[in-house]
matplotlib code that plots the C-alpha trace (Angstrom):
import matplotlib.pyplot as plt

x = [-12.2, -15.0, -14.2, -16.7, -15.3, -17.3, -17.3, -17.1, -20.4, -18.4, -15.6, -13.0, -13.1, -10.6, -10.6, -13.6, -13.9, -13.8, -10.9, -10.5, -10.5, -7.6, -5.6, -5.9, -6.5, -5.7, -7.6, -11.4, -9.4, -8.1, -11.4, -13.1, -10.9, -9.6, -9.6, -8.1, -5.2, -5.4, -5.2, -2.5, 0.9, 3.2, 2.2, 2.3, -1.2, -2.9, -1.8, -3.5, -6.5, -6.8, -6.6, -8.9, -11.3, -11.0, -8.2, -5.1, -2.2, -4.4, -6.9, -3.4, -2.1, -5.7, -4.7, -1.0, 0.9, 2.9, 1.0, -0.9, 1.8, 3.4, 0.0, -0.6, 2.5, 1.4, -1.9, 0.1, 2.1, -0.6, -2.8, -1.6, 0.3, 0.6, 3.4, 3.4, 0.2, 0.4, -1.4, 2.3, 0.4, 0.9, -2.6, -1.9, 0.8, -0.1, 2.0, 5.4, 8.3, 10.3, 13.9, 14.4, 17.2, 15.9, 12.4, 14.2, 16.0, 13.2, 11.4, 14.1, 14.4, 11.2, 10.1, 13.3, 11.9, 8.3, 10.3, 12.2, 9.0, 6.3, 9.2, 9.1, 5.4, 4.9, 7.7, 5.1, 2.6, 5.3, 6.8, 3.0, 2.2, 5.6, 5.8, 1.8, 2.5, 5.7, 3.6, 0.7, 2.9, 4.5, 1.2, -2.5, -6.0, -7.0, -3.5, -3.3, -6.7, -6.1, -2.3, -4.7, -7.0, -4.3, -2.6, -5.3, -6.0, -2.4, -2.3, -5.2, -3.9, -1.0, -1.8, -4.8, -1.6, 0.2, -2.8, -3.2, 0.3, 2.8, 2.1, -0.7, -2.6, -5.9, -7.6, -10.9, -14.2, -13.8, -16.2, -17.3, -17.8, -14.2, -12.8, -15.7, -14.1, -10.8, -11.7, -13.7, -10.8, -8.1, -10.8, -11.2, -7.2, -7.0, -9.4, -11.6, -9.8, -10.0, -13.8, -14.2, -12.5, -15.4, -17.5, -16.7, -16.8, -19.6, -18.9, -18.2, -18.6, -16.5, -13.9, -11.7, -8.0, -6.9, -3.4, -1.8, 1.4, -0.7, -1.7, 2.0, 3.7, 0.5, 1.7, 5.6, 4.5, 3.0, 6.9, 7.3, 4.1, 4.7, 8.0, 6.4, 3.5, 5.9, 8.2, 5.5, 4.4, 7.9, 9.3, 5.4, 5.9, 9.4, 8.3, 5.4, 8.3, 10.1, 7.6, 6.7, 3.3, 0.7, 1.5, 5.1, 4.3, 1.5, 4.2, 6.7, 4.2, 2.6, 5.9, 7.0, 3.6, 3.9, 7.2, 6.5, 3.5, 5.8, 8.4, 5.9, 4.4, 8.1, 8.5, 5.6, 6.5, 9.8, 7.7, 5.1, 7.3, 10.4, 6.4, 6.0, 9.3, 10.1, 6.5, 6.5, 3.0, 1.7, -0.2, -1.2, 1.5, -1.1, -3.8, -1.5, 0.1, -3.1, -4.1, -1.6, -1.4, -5.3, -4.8, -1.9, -3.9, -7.0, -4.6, -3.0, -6.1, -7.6, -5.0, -4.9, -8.5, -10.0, -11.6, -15.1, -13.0, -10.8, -13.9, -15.3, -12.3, -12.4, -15.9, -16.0, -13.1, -14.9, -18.1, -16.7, -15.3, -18.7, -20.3, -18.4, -19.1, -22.7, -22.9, -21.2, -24.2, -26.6, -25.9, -26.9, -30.6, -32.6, -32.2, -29.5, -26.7, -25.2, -24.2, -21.9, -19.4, -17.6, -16.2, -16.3, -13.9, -11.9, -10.9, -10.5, -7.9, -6.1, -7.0, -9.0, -6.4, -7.6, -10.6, -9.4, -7.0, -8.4, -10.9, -8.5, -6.1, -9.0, -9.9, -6.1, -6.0, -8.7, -7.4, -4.2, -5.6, -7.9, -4.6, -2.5, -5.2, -6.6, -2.9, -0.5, -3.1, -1.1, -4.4, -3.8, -0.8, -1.2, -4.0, -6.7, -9.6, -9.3, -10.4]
y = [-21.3, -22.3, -23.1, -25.7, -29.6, -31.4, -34.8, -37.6, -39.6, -42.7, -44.4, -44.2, -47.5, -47.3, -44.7, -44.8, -47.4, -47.4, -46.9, -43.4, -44.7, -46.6, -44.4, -41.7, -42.4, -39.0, -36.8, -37.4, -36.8, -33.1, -32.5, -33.1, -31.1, -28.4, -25.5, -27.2, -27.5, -24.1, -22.3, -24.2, -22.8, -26.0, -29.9, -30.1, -27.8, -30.6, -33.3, -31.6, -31.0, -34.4, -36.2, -33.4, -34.8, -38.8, -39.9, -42.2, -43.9, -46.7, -44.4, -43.0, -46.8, -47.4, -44.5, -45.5, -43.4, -44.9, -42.7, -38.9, -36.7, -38.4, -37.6, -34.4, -33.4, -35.1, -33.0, -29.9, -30.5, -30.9, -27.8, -25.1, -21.8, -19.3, -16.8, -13.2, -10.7, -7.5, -6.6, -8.2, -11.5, -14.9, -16.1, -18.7, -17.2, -13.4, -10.6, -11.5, -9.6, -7.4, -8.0, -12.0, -11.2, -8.2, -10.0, -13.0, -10.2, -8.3, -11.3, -12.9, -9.4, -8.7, -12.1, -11.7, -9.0, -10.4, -13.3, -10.8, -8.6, -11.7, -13.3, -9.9, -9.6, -13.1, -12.1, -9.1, -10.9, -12.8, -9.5, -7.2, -10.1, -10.4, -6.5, -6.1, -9.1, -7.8, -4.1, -5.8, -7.4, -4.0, -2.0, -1.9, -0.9, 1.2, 1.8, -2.3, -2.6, 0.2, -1.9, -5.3, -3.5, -1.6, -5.4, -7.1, -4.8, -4.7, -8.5, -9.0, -7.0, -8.3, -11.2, -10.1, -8.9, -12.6, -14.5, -11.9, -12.2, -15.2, -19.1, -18.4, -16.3, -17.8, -17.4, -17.7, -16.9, -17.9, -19.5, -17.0, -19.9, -20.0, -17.0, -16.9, -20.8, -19.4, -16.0, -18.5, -20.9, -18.1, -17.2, -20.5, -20.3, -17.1, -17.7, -20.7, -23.0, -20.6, -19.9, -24.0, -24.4, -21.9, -24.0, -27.2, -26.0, -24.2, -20.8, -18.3, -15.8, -13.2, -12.5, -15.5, -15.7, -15.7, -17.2, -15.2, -16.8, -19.9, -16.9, -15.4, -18.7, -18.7, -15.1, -16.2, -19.6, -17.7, -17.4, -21.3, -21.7, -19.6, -21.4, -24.6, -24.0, -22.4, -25.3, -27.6, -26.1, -25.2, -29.3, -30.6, -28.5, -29.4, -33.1, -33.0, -31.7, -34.6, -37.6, -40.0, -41.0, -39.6, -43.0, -41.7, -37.9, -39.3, -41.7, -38.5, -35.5, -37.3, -38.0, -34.2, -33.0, -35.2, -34.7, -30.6, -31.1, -33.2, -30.1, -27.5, -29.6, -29.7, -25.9, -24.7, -26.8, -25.3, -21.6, -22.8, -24.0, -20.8, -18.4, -20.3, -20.3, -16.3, -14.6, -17.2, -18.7, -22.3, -22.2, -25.7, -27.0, -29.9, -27.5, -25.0, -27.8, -28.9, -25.6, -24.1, -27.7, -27.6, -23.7, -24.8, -27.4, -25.8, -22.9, -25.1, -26.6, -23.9, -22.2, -25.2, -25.2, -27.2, -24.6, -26.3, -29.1, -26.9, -24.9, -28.4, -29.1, -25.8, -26.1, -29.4, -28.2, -25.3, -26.9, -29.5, -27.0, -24.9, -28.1, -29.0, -25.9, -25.7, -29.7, -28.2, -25.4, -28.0, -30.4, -28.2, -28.6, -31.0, -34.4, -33.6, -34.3, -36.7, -34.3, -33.0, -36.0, -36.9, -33.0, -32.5, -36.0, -35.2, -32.0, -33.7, -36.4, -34.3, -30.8, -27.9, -27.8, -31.6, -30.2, -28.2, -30.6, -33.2, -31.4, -29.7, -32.9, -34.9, -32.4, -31.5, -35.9, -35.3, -33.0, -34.1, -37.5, -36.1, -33.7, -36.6, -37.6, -34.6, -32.3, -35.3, -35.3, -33.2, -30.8, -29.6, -27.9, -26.3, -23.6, -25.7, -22.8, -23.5, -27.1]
z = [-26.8, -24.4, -20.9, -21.1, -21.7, -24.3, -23.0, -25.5, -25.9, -26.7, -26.1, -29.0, -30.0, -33.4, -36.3, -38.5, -40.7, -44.0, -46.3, -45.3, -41.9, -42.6, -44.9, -42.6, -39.1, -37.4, -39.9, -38.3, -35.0, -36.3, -37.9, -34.6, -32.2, -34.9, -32.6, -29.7, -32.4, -33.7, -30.6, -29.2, -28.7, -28.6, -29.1, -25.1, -24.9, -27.5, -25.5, -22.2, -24.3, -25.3, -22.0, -20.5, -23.2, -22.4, -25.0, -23.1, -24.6, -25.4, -27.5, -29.2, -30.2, -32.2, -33.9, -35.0, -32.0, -29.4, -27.1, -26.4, -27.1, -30.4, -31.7, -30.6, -32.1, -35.6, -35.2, -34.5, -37.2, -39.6, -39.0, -40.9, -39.7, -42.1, -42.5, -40.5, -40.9, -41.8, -38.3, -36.7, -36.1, -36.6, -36.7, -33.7, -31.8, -31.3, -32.0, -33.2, -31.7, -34.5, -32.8, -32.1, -29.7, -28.3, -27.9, -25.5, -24.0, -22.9, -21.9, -19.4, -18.0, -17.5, -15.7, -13.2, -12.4, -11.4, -9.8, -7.3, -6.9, -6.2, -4.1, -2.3, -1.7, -0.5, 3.1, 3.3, 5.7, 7.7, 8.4, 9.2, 11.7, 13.5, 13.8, 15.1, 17.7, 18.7, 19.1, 21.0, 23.6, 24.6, 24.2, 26.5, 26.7, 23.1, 22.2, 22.2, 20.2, 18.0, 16.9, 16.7, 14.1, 12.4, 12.2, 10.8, 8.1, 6.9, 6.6, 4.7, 1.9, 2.1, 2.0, -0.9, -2.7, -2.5, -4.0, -6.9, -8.0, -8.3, -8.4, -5.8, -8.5, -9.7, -13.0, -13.1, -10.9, -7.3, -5.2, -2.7, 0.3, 0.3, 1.0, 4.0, 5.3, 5.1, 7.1, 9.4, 10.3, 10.5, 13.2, 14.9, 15.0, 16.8, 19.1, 18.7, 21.6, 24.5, 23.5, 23.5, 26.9, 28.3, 26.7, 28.3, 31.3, 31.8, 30.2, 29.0, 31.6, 30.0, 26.9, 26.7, 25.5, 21.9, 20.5, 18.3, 17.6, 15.1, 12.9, 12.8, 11.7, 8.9, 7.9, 7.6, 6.1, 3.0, 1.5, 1.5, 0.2, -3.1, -3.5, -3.7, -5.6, -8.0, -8.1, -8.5, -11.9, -12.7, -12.3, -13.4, -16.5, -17.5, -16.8, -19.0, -21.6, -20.9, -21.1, -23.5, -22.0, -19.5, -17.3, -17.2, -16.7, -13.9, -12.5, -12.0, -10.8, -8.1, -6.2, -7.1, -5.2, -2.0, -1.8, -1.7, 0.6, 3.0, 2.8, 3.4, 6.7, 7.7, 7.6, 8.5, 11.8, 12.7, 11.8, 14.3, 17.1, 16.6, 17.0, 20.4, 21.5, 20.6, 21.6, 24.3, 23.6, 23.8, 20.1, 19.0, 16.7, 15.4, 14.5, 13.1, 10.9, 9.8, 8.7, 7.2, 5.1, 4.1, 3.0, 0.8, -1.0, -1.1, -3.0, -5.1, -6.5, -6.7, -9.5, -11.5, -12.0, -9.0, -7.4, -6.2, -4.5, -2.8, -1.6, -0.6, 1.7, 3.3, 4.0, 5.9, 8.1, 9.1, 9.2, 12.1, 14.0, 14.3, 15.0, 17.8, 19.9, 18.6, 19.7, 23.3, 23.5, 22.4, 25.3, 28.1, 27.0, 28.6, 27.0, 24.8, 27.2, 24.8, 21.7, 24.2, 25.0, 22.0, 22.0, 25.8, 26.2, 22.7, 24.9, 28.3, 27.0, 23.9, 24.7, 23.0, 20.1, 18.9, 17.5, 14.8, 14.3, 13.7, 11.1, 9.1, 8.9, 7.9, 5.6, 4.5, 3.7, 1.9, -0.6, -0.8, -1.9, -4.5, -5.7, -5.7, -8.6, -10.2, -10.2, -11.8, -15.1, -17.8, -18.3, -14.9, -16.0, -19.1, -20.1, -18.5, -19.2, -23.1, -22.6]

ax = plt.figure().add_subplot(projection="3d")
ax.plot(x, y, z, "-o")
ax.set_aspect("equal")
plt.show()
């Protein structure tokens, strides 16, 4: 079915009128979104492509339903599914396995396994960045840069390998200015508040310190970020099963996602302050909070099909943070003292961590507000590409 969602060019305002209209309500409604019906797997997937396409509870009651999903079951009821091909196929549920048991079998076997191996994968960049730290602290000179390089090539593909498998896999085209924000704030994190220090005062006259301990708690964080976007679709799923109404299933997903996002701030804390205390650095626990909290939302939006917002989000954080050293530069030109003092005080009073900070908590609220909205809509969560 086309990704694209054919928006409705008016309001349902009743069934058609007439006689038919009245004898048969739901029938211009199957006529009109046949496919959606066809294709589907389970009533659930109708209901998601009806609200994705503008129909509410209300919209169900003019046509005889107590709401959404009593009438997508009454439309997936009614389209007809004819007995077993000769090609092994169903017609609208794929190949159909020979052995029932051995089928179900097979099936629970086989997704333990890609639990345990995606559970696996996602300790893979906690455990590259705690090793490549622990060999820069005891190394120098080349042998030190040589470990750094070796360090950062290993985590990116492990981390590559965590957002291509699991709950953090998306489907779908990315948008290339995100993966550049992301490379760009992972950057700032490193080393942006030593380069901003030299900034304010007067500099830099030479290579200027990076943290390193922000990025490992990142890395480790990557475990607890899989388990909650995995439980997220796992309890928004089986609560979509469980409703009687989108106001319901709404009512119950939106608690379930700020309740996760308060965990993962709460974990990602205690990774960020155990980094400091072991390696014996002072990383900013604020900006590493904030981060590690926009990354997750940006992630989560992304694989249920919000992909330009998420992009959005990363892009303003990034784009304040290389404002406020370019505003730094910028004020030691003649007459443009001023773009220097909102940044040079911010850092004065909170210190060079406030900046990023404040950017990606801004930007992090900003998501999160928009997720509260967008990822507690029952489309979010099932097959959202086929509406």
């Amino acid at each position: 079915m086309s990704d694209e969602v054919t928006p409705l060019t008016t309001p349902f305002a009743g069934p058609p009128g007439g006689r038919r209209g009245s004898g048969d309500p739901v029938k211009g409604l199957l006529h009109r979104y046949r496919e959606l019906c066809e294709r589907a797997v389970d009533p659930l997937e109708i209901a998601a492509g009806l609200e994705a396409h503008g129909i509410t509870d209300r919209t169900a009651a003019r046509f005889r339903h107590r709401d959404v999903f009593s009438l997508a079951e009454e439309l997936y009821a009614r389209v007809p599914r004819g007995t077993e091909r000769t090609d092994g196929t169903d017609g609208a549920h794929g190949p159909i396995a020979a052995d029932p048991a051995r089928g179900t079998h097979v099936t629970h076997r086989t997704g333990a396994r890609a639990g345990w191996w995606w559970a696996a994968i996602t300790l893979l960049p906690g455990a590259v960045a705690c090793l490549t730290l622990a060999e820069l602290e005891r190394s120098t000179g080349q042998r030190q840069l040589a470990i750094g390089l070796a360090g950062a090539l290993a985590l990116s593909g492990a981390l590559t390998a965590c957002l291509r498998r699991g709950p953090l896999r998306a489907e779908g085209r990315p948008v290339p200015a995100a993966g550049l924000c992301v490379y760009w704030l992972l950057a700032y994190l490193l080393c942006g508040d030593g380069l901003l220090d030299e900034l304010v005062t007067g500099g830099p006259d030479g290579p200027w310190p990076a943290t390193t301990t922000p990025l490992t708690a990142l890395a480790c964080a990557v475990a607890p970020a899989a388990w909650c976007a995995h439980l997220f679709s796992v309890r928004a799923r089986r609560r979509l099963a469980e409703s009687h109404g989108l106001a319901e299933f709404t009512a119950g997903a939106r608690p379930l996602l700020l309740a996760l996002a308060g965990l993962y701030v709460c974990v990602l804390t205690a990774l960020t302050a155990t980094a400091n205390l072991v390696f014996d650095e002072d990383g900013g626990l604020a900006s590493t909070v904030a981060l590690g909290t926009l990354l997750l939302l940006a992630r989560l939006l992304t694989v249920h099909g919000f992909a330009g917002t998420a992009a959005t989000g990363l892009a303003v954080a990034a784009g304040v943070e290389a404002l406020s050293c370019a505003s730094v530069l910028a004020g030691r030109l003649p007459g443009l003292d001023p773009l220097a003092v909102p940044v040079t005080r911010a850092v004065e009073i909170w210190g060079s961590s406030a900046v990023p900070a404040l950017a990606c908590g801004a930007a992090a609220l900003g998501l999160l507000s928009h997720a509260a909205v967008a990822l507690s809509r029952a489309s979010a969560h099932i097959r959202p590409q086929h509406f």
